[in-house]
Every structure is written in structure tokens, then in C-alpha cells.
N, C-alpha and C positions, 0 to 999 in steps of 0.2 A: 580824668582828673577833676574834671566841675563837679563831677555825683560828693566825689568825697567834701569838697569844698560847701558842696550843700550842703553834706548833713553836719558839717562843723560848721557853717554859719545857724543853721538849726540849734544848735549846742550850746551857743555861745549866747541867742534868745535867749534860750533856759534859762540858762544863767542868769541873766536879765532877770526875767520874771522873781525868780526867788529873790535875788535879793533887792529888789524894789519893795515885795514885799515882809513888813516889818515881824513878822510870826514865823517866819521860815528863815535857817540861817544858809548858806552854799556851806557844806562839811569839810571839802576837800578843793585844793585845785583841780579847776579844770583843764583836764588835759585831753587832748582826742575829740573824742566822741559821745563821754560819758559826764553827768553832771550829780555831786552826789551834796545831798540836801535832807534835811529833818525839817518838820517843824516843831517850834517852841514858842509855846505863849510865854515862857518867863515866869510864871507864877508857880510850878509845879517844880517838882526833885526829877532830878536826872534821871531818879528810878520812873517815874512816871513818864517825862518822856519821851524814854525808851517803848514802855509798854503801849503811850500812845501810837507812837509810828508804827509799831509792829499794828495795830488794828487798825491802821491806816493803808499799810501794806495789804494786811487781807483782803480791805474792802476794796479796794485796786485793781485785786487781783479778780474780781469778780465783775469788775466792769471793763476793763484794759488787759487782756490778758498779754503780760510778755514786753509790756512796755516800761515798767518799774522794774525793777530786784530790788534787793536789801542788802546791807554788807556791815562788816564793826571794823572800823580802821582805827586804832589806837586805843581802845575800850570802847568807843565812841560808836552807837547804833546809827544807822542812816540808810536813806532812801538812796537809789540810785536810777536816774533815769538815763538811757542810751540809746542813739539812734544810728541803726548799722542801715538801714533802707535809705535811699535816694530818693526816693518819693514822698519821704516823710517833709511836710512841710509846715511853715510857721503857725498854720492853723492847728494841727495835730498838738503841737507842744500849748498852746492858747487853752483848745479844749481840755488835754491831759490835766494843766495846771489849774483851772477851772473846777475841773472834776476833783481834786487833789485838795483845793483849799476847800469846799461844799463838804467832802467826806471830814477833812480835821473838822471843823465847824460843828460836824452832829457829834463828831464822837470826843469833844473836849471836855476836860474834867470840872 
């Protein structure tokens, strides 16, 4: 029962991170295990983005493999991060989120 409690205190960081930070909104409650999040500078059309986090996703995907998804919950495009491992710990979600704001950063419009 502590593993799972770990990776929802893990989750619950997350959460944290994104929304302290002011360019990323939390998309969804969080429930579980999963945290689902975009970012938005605010200055760009929904259409963009959308297309930005898709290239945010890819780049992710090239450095993190399996630690992100993607999902559209109500039209709405977003990132999803989830932690089903016990060993994942508050530094993993640190560097993730780290890596995550560096990639939006190069690839903002």
C-alpha cells in the first residue's frame, strides 16, 4: 500500500510544478495517478496551442520515452503525465518538468 501512496504523492508534485508555473495550465483533475497538463503562453490561438504541444510531445518523446502520453478531453489537446512505478521519485517528475519547460521554450511561436 506505501508504493501506491508514493507514486500519488509523486502525482500530486506534479501537480504542483505545473501550476506554480505561470505558461502551463493542469487540464484536468487529478485523480489517481495521472496529471494532465498543456502549455500556454497566452498569446497564440488554441489552434496553435494545440500544435504546439503536439511538438512538444514529440520532442518528449525522443528524450523520455513513455513518461508523457497525449490525450483531447472535451476538444481540449493535452499532455498527460503518469506514474504507475514505485521507484519513481520527486526528482524524476523535477527533471521531466525541467525537460518539458527547455523543450516549450525552443519551440514557442
Amino acid at each position: 500500500m506505501l508504493l501506491v501512496f508514493s507514486s500519488f504523492s509523486c502525482c500530486d508534485d506534479d501537480e504542483n510544478l505545473f501550476e506554480t508555473e505561470p505558461l502551463f495550465e493542469v487540464t484536468a483533475l487529478v485523480i489517481s495517478n495521472i496529471v494532465c497538463f498543456r502549455y500556454n503562453p497566452g498569446d497564440i490561438s488554441e489552434e496553435d496551442v494545440e500544435k504546439l504541444n503536439k511538438k512538444i510531445m514529440d520532442e518528449i518523446w525522443k528524450l523520455v520515452f513513455g513518461r508523457v502520453i497525449d490525450t483531447t478531453l472535451n476538444g481540449v489537446y493535452m499532455l498527460r503525465a503518469c506514474s504507475v512505478n514505485h521507484r519513481t521519485r520527486k526528482e524524476d517528475y523535477d527533471y521531466l518538468f525541467t525537460k518539458i519547460k527547455e523543450i516549450a521554450a525552443d519551440l514557442s511561436f
